[in-house]
Structures are given as structure tokens and as C-alpha cells.
ROPATOR-803881 format. One record per residue (C-alpha): x, y, z; residue number from 1. Coordinates in Angstrom, 3 decimals. Layout:
REM residues N
       xx       yy       zz  nr
        X        Y        Z NUM
...
***
This chain:
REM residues 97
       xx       yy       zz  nr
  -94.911   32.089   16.778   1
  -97.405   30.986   14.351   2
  -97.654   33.358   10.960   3
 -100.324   34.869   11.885   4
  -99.665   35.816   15.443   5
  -96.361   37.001   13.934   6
  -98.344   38.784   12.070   7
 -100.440   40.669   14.599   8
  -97.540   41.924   16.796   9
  -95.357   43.188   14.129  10
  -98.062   45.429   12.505  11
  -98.834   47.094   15.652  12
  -95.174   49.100   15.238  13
  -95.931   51.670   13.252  14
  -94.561   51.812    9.463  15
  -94.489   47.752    9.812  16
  -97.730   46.520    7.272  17
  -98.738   43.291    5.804  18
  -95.918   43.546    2.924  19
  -93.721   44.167    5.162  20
  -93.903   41.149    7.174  21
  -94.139   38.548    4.375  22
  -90.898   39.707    3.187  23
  -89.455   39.085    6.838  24
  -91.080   35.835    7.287  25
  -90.238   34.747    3.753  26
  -86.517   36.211    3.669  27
  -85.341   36.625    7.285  28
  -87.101   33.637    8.820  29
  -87.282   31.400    5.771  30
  -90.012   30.025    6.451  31
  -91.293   28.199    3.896  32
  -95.581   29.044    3.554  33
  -95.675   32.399    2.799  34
  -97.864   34.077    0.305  35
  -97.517   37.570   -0.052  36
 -101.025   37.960   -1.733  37
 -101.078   41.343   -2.150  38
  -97.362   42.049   -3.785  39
  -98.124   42.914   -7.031  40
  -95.241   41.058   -8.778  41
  -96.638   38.089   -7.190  42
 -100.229   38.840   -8.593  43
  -98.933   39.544  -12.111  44
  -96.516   36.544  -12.301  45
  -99.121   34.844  -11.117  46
 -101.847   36.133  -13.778  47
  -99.045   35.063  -16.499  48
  -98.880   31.528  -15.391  49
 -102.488   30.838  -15.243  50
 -103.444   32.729  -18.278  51
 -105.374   35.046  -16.588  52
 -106.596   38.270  -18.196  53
 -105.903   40.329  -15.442  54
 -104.042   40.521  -12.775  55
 -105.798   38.873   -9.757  56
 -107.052   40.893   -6.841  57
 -105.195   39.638   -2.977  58
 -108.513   38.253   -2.227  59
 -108.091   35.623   -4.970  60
 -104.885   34.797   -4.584  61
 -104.883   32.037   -1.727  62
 -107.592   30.136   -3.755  63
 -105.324   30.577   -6.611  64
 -102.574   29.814   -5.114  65
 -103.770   26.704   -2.634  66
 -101.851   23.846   -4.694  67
  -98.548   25.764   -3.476  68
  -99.086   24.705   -0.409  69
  -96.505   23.850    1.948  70
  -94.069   26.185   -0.759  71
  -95.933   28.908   -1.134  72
  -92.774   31.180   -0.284  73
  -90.896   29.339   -3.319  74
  -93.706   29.727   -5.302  75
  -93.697   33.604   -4.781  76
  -90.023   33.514   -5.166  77
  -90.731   31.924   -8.994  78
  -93.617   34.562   -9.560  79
  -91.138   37.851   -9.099  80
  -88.853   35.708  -11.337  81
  -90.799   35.162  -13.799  82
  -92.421   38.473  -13.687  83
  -88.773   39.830  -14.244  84
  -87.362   37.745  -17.056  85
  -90.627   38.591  -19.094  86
  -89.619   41.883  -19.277  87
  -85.975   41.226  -20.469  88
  -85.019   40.955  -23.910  89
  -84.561   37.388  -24.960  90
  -81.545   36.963  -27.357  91
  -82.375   36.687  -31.138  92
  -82.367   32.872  -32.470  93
  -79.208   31.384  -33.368  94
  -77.729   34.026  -31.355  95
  -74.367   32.534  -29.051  96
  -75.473   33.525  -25.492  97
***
């Protein structure tokens, strides 16, 4: 099945929404295209690499986003990352590890 039809008949079982199945595509099926537009690590790793001043609504995010293309899973995958490391403490210079 295509994403989107994919799409369609999981979120008709209720409790299963649009987050839901991005995850499954992008972690169960690995399949490779995936943008979960409205995750909101995604949106704010995403506002950090382009500078942005805020964090960008869902409805932005495939325009932003459109250069990923065909990798747009891996891209995600780099935005929760990055999102992540931001917010741990980087060693001091000089420092050993």
C-alpha cells in the first residue's frame, strides 16, 4: 500500500491517528519518505536548522522540508537528534571526553 492509503485504513481503528502511523511507517516498515509534520521534535529541530524564529506550524513543514525528499524519514530521524543533543550539556573545553 501506498502511504497514504496506509494511511486511511489505519486511522479508521480507533486510538490509531496521524502520529501514530508515521512512527509505524517510519520504524516498523522502514520506509524511507516519511515526514511526520506534525511531531513537534521534528518541527523544533527543524526550526533550529533553518534559523527559524519559531517553530513551524505542520502545514509548513512539507514545503520546508521538500529538499529531503526521497529521505525524509532520515531527515526526521536527524531532527529528534538534534533536538535532543541541544538540550544536553556539552563538556567544558579542554575537557577529556
Amino acid at each position: 500500500m501506498d502511504n497514504r492509503s496506509l494511511a486511511a485504513m489505519l486511522t479508521m481503528v480507533k486510538g490509531i491517528g496521524a502520529w501514530s502511523v508515521h512512527m509505524f511507517m517510519i520504524f516498523s516498515l522502514a520506509r524511507p519518505d516519511v515526514l511526520p509534520s506534525a511531531d513537534l521534535g521534528v518541527r523544533k529541530g527543524v526550526q533550529m536548522l533553518y534559523g527559524l524564529e519559531g517553530v513551524p506550524r505542520p502545514s509548513q513543514m512539507d514545503k520546508l522540508c521538500e529538499r529531503w525528499r526521497p529521505y525524509r524519514s532520515v531527515g526526521a530521524w536527524y531532527m529528534w537528534c538534534g533536538c535532543i543533543e541541544s538540550k544536553v550539556p556539552q563538556p567544558a573545553a579542554g575537557h577529556p571526553c
